[in-house]
C-alpha positions as CSV (number, residue, x, y, z in Angstrom):
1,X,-18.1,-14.5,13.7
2,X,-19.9,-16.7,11.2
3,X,-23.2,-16.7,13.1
4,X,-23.5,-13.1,13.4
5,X,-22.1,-12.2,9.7
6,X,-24.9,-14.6,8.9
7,X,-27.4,-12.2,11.0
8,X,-26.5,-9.0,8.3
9,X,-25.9,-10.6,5.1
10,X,-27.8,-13.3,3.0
11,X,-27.1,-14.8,-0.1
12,X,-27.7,-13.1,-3.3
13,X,-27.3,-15.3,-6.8
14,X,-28.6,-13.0,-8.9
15,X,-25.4,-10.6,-7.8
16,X,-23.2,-13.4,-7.9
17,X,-24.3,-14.1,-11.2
18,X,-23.5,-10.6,-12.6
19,X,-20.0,-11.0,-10.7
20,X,-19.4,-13.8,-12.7
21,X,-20.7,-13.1,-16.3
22,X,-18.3,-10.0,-15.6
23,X,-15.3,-11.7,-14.8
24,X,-16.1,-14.7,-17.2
25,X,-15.8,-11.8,-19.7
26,X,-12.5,-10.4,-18.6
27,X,-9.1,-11.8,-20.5
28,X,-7.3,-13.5,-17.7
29,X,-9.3,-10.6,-14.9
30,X,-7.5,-7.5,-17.1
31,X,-9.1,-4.8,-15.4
32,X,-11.1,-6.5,-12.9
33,X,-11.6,-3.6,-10.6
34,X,-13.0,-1.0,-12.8
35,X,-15.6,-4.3,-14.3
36,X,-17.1,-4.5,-10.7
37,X,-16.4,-0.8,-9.7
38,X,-17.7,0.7,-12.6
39,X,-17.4,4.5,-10.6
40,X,-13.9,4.0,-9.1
41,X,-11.7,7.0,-9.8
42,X,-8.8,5.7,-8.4
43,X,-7.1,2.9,-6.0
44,X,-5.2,4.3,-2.9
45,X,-3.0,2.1,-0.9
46,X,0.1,1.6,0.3
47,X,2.4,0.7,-3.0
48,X,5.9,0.9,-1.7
49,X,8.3,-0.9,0.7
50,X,7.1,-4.7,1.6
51,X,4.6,-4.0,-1.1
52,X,6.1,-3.1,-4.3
53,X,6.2,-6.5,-5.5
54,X,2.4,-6.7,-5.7
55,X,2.3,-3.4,-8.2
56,X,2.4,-5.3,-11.4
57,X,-0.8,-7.7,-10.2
58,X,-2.7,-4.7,-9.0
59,X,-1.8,-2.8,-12.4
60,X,-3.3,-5.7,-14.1
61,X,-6.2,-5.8,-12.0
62,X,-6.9,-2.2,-12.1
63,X,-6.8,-1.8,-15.6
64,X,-6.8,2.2,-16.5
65,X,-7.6,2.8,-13.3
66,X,-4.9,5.0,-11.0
67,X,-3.1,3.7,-8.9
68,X,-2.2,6.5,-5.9
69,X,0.3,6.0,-2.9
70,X,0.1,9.2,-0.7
71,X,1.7,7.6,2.6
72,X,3.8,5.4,4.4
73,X,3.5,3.0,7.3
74,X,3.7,0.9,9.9
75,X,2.4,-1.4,12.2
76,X,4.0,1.3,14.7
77,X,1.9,4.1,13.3
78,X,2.1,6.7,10.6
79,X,5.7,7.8,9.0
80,X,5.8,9.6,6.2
81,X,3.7,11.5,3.4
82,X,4.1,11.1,-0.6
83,X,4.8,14.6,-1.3
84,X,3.5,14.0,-4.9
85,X,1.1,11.1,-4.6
86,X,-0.6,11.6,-8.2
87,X,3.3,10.4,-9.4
88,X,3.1,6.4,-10.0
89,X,3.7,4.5,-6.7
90,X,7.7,3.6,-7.9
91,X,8.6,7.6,-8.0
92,X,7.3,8.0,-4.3
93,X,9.2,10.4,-2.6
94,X,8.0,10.7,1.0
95,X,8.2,13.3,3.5
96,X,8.8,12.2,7.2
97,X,6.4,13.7,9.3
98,X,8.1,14.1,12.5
99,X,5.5,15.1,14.8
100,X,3.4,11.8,14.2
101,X,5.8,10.2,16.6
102,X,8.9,9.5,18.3
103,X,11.1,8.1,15.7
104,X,14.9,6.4,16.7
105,X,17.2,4.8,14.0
106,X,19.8,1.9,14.4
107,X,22.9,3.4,12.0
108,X,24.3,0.4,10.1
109,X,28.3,0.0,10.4
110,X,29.8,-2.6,8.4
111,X,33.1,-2.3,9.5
112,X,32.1,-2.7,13.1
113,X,29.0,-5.6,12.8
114,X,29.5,-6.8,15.8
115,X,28.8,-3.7,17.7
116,X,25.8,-3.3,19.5
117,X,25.0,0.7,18.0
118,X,23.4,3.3,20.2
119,X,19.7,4.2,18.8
120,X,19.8,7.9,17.4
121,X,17.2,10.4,17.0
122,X,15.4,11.8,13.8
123,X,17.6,15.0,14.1
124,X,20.6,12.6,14.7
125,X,20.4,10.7,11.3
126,X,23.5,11.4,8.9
127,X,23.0,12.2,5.1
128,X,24.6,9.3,2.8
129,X,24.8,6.8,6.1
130,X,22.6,3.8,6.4
């Protein structure tokens, strides 16, 4: 991979230069983003889940900047759509979209751990159940 990243790219000091003057000016890389994108109009990613806990870095990185979570995944696919993803990432409310793909949930029991549950379907899942 080396040898032919080294084929398309070549070393340019007078960019890395400017890269760090910029973030040798920057308190502690506040609003690092916006410094090196100067035209970014937002940052879209996925903010929830697994990934919350990286929000308040990425705030601090981003500066001003906007931070926009408009759907959630998956390493099976696709799930679910922010219904309003201008909202800040921690008031997602997402919107399954069940023609992406075949969905089946395991429902949770604690009185009955043990139990090996039967999978049900999207339709299937029970309001207030886990």
């Amino acid at each position: 991979v080396r040898t032919a990243m080294s084929k398309l790219l070549r070393p340019n000091p007078d960019l890395a230069d400017v890269i760090s003057k910029k973030c040798l000016g920057l308190s502690n890389w506040y609003g690092l983003i916006p410094e090196l994108f100067p035209n970014v109009k937002y940052i879209y990613g996925i903010m929830t889940g697994s990934m919350e806990p990286c929000l308040k870095k990425l705030r601090h990185y981003a500066g001003g900047v906007p931070l926009m979570c408009g759907d959630y995944g998956a390493s099976e696919g696709w799930i679910a759509a922010n219904v309003n993803p201008k909202l800040p990432p921690e008031l997602a409310t997402f919107a399954v979209l069940p023609n992406i793909g075949y969905f089946e949930f395991i429902p949770i029991n604690h009185e009955h751990i043990c139990a090996e549950p039967e999978p049900v379907s999207l339709t299937d899942v029970k309001i207030g159940e886990e």
